[in-house]
C-alpha positions as CSV (number, residue, x, y, z in Angstrom):
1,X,0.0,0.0,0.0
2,X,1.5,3.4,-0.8
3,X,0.9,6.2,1.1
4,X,-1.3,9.1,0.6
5,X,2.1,11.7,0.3
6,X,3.7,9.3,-2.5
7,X,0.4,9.4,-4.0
8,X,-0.4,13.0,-3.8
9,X,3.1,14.3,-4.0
10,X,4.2,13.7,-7.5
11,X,6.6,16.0,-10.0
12,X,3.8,16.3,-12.4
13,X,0.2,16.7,-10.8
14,X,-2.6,16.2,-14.1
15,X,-4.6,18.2,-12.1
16,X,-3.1,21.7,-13.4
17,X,-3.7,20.0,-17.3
18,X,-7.6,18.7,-16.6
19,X,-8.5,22.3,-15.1
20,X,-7.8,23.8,-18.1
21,X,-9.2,21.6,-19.7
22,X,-12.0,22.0,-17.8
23,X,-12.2,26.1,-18.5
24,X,-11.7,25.9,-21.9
25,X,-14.4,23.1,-22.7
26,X,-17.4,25.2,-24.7
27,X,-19.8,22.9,-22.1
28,X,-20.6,23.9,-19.0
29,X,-18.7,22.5,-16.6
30,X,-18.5,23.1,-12.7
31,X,-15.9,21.8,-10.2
32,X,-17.3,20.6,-7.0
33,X,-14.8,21.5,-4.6
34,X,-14.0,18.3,-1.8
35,X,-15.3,18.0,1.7
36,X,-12.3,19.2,4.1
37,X,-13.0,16.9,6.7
38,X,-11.3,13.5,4.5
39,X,-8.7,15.0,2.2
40,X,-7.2,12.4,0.4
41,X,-9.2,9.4,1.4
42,X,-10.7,8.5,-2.0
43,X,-7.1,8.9,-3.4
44,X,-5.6,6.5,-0.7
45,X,-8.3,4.0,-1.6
46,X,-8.2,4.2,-4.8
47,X,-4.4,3.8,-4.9
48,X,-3.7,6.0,-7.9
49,X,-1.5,8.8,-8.5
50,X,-2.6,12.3,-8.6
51,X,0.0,12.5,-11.7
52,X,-3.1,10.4,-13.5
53,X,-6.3,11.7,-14.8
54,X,-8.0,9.8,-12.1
55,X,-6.1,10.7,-9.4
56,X,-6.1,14.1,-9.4
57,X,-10.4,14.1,-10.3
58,X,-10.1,12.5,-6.9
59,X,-8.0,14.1,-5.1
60,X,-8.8,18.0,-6.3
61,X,-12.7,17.6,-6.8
62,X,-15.6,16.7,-4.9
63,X,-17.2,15.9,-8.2
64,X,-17.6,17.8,-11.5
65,X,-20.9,18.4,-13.1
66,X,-21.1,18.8,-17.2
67,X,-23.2,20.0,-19.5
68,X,-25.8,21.9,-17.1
69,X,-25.0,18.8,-14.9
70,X,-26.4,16.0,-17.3
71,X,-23.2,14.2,-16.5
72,X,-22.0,14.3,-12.8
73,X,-18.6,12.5,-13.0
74,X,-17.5,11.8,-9.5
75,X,-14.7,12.7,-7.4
76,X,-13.3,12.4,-4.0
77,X,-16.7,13.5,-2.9
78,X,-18.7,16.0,-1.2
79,X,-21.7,16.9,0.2
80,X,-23.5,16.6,-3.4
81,X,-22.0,13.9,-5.0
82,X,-20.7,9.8,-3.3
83,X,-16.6,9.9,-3.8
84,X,-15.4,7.4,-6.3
85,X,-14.6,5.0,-3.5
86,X,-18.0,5.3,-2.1
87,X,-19.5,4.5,-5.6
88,X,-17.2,1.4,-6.0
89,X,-18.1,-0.2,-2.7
90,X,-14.6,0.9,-1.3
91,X,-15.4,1.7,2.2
92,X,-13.7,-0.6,3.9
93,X,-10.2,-1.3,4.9
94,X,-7.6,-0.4,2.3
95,X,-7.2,-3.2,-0.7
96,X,-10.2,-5.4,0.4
97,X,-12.1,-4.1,-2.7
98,X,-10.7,-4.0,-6.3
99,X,-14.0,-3.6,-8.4
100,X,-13.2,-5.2,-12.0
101,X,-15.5,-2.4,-13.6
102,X,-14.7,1.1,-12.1
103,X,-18.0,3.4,-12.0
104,X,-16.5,7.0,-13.0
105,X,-20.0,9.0,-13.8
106,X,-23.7,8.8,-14.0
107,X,-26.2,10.5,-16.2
108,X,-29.3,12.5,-15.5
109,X,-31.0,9.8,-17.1
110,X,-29.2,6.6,-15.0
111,X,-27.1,5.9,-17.6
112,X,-23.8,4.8,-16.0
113,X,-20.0,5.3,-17.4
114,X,-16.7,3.1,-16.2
115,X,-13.6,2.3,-16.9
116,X,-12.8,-1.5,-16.9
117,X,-10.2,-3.3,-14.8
118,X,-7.8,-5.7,-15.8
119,X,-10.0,-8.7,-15.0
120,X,-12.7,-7.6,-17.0
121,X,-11.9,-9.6,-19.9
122,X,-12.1,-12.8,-17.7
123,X,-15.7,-11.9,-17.0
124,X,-16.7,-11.3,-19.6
125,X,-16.8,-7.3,-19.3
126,X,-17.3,-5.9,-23.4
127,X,-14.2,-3.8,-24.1
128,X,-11.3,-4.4,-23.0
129,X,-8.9,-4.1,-19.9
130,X,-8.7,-0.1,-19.6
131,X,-11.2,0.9,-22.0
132,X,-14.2,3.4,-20.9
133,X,-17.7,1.8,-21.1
134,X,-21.3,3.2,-20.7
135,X,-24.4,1.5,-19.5
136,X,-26.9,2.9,-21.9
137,X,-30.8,3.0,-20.5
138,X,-32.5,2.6,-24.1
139,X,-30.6,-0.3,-25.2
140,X,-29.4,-1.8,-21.7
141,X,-26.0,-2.5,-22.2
142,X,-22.7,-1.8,-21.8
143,X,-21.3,0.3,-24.9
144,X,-17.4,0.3,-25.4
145,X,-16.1,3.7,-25.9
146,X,-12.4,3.4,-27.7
147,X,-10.8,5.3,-25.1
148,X,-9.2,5.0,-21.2
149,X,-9.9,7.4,-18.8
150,X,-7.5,10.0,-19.7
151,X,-8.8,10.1,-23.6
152,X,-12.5,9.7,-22.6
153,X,-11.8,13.5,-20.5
154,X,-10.6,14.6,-23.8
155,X,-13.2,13.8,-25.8
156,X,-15.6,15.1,-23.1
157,X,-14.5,18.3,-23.3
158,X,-13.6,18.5,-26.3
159,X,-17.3,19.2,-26.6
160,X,-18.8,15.5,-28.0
161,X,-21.7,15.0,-25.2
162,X,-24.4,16.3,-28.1
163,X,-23.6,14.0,-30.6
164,X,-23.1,11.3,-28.0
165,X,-26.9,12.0,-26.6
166,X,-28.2,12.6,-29.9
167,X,-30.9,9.8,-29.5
168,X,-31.8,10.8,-25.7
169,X,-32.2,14.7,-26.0
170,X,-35.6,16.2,-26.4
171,X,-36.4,19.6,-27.0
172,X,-36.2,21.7,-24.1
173,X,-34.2,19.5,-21.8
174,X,-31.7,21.9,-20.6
175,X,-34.6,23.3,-18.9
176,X,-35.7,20.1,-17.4
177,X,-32.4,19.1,-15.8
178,X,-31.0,22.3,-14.5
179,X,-32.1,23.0,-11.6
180,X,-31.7,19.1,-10.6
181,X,-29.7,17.8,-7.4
182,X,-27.0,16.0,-8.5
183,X,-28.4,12.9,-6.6
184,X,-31.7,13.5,-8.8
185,X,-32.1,12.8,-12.0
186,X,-35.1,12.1,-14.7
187,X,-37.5,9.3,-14.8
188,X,-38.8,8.8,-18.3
189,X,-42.4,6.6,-19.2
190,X,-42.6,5.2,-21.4
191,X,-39.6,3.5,-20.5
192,X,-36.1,4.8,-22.5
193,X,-35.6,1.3,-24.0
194,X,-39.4,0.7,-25.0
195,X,-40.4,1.2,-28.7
196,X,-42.5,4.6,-28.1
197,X,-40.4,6.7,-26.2
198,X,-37.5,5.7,-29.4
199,X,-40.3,6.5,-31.5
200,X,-41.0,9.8,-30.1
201,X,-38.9,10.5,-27.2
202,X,-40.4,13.9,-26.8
203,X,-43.9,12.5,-26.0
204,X,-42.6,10.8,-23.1
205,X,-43.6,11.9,-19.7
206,X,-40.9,12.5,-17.5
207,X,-40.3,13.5,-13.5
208,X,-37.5,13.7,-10.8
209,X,-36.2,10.7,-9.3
210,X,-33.2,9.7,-7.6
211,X,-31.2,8.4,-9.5
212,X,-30.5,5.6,-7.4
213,X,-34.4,4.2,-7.8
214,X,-33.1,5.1,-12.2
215,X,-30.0,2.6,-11.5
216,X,-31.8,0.6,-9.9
217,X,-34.8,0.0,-11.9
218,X,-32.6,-0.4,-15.1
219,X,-31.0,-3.5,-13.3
220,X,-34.3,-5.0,-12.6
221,X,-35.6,-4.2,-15.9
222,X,-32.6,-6.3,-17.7
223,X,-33.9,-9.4,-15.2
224,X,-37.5,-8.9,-16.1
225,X,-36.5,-8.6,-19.9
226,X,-33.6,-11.5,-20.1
227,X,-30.9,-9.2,-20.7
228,X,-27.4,-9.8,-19.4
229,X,-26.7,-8.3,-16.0
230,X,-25.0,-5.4,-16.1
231,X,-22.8,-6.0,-13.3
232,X,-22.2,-3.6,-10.4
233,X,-23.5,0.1,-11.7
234,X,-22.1,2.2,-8.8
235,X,-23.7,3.0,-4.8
236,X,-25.1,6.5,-5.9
């Protein structure tokens, strides 16, 4: 186990790099800033350097919302948002829990993003070891991405979120989501992965939920529908 100061006290910090990043993005993007009372306790659990994309998210941020806060990619965590560790089930003592599918972010909609481990192939996992992943709610199933961590943030920023949500945008959702907690998302009926709302997705009716009841009912719904299990999607 290293320590939190070999962790935190590297020659080059990514930090500095992802902030501008961050302020340069044309989307909206806001920095959550991390509770005081823990600094550096996702970092130490996670066991990544803050010279990594990762690391410093988790070490620097509480959180950072996207995008009006469609995308709330979690941090070391605050008040508003569950730390990475938290999300991964990595409360406990440090090393007892290397998930083999790291949950990174979750949409307004309970779609879910992650970064595989390096026993995901032996499960199974689609992509590969490394690669980012997303749990789609209209097709319910994991989607490889063609990028790690580092390149996904690029790509992020870089301004891709529309295209990416092309087929789960209706008009006027800006207004919809942003005044949303970032624990709450949208509920949509009929149901995101049913033939009418991909028919007309702006006829659907939708409302706030947490979007822990969104993960959660998206895991239920691939049981009730005989679609693989999706695997952990993260303790929001």
């Amino acid at each position: 186990m290293r320590e939190l100061s070999e962790l935190s006290g590297v020659e080059s910090p990514a930090w500095p790099e992802l902030s501008r990043m961050c302020a340069d993005s044309p989307l909206d993007v806001r920095v959550l800033p991390p509770a005081p009372e823990h600094p550096g306790r996702c970092l130490l659990r996670l066991q990544v350097s803050a010279g990594s994309y990762l690391g410093a998210v988790a070490l620097e941020s509480g959180g950072i919302l996207v995008d009006g806060g469609w995308l709330r990619i979690h941090g070391g965590g605050c008040a508003d948002l569950p730390g990475l560790d938290q999300v991964n089930g990595m409360t406990g003592e440090i090393g007892s829990v290397r998930p083999a599918r790291m949950v990174v972010a979750h949409d307004v909609l309970g779609g879910v993003f992650a970064v595989n481990g390096p026993e995901s192939a032996g499960l199974g996992y689609p992509g590969a070891p490394g690669e980012m992943v997303y749990f789609a709610p209209d097709s319910l199933e994991w989607e490889p991405m063609e990028a790690g961590y580092s390149g996904w943030w690029t790509w992020l920023l870089a301004g891709h979120l529309g295209f990416f949500y092309e087929t789960l945008r209706w008009p006027g959702w800006r207004a919809e989501t942003a005044d949303l907690h970032p624990s709450t998302g949208l509920a949509v009926y009929p149901f995101l992965w049913s033939e009418e709302a991909q028919a007309d997705l702006a006829a659907t009716t939708r409302g706030p939920a947490p979007v822990a009841e969104l993960v959660g009912a998206n895991r239920e719904f691939c049981t009730s529908l005989g679609v693989a299990d999706p695997g952990p999607l993260g303790a929001f």
